[in-house]
C-alpha positions in Angstrom: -97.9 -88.2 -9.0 -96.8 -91.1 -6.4 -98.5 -91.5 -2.8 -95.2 -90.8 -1.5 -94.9 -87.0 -2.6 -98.9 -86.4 -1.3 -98.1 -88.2 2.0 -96.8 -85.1 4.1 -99.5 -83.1 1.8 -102.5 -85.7 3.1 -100.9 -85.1 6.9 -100.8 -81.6 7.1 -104.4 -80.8 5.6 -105.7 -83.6 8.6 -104.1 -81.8 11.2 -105.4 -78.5 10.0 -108.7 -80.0 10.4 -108.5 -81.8 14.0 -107.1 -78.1 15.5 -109.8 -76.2 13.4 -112.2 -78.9 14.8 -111.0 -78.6 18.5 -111.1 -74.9 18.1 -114.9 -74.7 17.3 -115.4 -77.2 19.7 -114.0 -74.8 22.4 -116.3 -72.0 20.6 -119.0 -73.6 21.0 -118.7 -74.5 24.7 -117.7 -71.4 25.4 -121.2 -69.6 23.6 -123.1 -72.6 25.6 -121.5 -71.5 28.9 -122.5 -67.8 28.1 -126.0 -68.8 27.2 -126.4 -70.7 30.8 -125.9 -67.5 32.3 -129.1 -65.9 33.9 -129.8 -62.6 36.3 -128.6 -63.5 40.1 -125.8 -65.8 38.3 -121.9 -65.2 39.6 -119.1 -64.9 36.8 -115.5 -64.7 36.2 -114.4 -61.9 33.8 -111.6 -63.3 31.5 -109.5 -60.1 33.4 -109.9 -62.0 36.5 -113.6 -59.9 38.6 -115.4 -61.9 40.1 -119.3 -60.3 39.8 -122.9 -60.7 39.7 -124.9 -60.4 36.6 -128.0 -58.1 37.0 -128.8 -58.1 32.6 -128.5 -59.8 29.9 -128.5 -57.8 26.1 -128.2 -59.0 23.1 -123.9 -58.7 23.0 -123.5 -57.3 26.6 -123.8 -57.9 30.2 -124.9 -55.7 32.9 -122.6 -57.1 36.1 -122.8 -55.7 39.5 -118.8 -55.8 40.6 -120.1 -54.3 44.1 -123.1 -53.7 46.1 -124.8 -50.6 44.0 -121.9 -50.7 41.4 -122.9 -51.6 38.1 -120.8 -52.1 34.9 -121.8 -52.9 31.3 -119.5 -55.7 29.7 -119.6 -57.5 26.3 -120.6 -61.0 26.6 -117.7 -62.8 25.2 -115.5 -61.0 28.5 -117.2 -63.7 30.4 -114.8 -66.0 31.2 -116.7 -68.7 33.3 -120.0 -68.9 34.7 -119.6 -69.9 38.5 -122.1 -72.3 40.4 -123.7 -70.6 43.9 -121.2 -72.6 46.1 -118.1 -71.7 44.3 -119.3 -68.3 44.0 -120.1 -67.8 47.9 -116.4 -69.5 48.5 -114.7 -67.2 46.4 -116.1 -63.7 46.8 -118.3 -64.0 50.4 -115.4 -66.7 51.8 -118.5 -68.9 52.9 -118.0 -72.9 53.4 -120.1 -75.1 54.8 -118.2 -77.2 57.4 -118.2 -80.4 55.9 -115.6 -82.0 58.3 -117.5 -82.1 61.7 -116.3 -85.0 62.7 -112.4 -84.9 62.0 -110.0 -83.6 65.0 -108.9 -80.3 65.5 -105.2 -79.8 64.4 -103.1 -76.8 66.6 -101.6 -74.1 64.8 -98.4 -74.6 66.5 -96.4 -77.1 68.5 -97.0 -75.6 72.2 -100.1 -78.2 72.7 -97.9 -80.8 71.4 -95.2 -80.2 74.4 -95.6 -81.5 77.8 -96.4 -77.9 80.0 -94.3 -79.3 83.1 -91.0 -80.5 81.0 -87.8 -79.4 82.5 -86.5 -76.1 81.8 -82.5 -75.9 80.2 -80.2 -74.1 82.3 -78.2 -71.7 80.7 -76.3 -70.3 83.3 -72.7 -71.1 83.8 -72.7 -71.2 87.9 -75.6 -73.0 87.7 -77.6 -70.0 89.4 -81.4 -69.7 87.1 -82.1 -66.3 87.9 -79.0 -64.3 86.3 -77.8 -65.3 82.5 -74.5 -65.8 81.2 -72.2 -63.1 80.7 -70.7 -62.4 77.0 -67.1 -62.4 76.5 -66.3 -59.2 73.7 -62.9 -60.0 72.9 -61.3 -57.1 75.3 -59.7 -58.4 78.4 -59.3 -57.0 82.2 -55.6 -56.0 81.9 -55.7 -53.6 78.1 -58.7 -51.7 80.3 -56.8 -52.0 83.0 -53.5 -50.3 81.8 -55.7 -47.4 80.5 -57.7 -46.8 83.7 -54.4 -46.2 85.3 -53.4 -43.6 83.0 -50.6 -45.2 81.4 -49.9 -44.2 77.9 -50.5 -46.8 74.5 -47.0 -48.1 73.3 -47.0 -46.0 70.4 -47.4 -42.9 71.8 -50.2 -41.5 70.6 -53.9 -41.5 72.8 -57.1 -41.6 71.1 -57.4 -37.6 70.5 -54.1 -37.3 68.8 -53.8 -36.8 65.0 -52.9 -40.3 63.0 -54.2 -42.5 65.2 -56.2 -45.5 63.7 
């Protein structure tokens, strides 16, 4: 056979090999990660609990998902094994202030504003105390025509059948 026709042949066997290769590599981290863990240690469950390991078996972990609650899990649900800090951050919500010396920023603008700046007026006659009045589209002479008593141009008053 020519090199040619056992080229693609040669290509595919060495990539089956570098993802088998990466694959046991991840394996292996994975049962060293698993070994590192020890009673009093926080973990991540590959579901996503954060907990406390209280045993170690052979294949399973006793965790302790809440004070007093204890739940037996198979080792390979262990999805990482958390350091002290991180653990405290996540499930306590403990930091240690590390910024001391950097300013405060508000929550909001107000500090940011002058307190004494000039207030808008709103008012049309310039007077603070009332606000401006809302024009809704009737005007003074249709409610004008029917506070006299005068009848609608059509004939018909709101009471009457066929009236829109």
């Amino acid at each position: 056979m020519n090199l040619v026709t056992l080229l693609p042949f040669i290509v595919l066997i060495g990539a089956m090999f570098l993802m088998t290769r990466s694959a046991k590599k991840k394996q292996q981290a994975a049962a060293q990660m698993r070994n590192e863990m020890s009673p009093g240690t926080g973990v991540r469950t590959i579901g996503g609990m954060y907990a406390t390991v209280k045993e170690i078996g052979d294949d399973t972990v006793t965790l302790e998902v809440a004070p007093g609650v204890h739940a037996i899990y198979a080792k390979n649900s262990i999805g990482a094994v958390l350091e002290d800090e991180e653990y405290n951050r996540i499930v306590h919500g403990t930091t240690e202030d590390l910024t001391l010396d950097t300013p405060v920023v508000p929550d909001d603008a107000s500090s940011l504003t002058e307190a004494d700046a000039p207030k808008a007026d709103l008012s049309k006659d310039g007077d603070a105390g009332e606000a401006p009045k809302l024009d809704l589209g009737k005007g003074d002479e249709a409610k004008g025509d029917q506070a006299k008593g005068d009848e609608p141009k059509d004939g018909k008053s709101d009471g009457d059948a066929g009236t829109k």
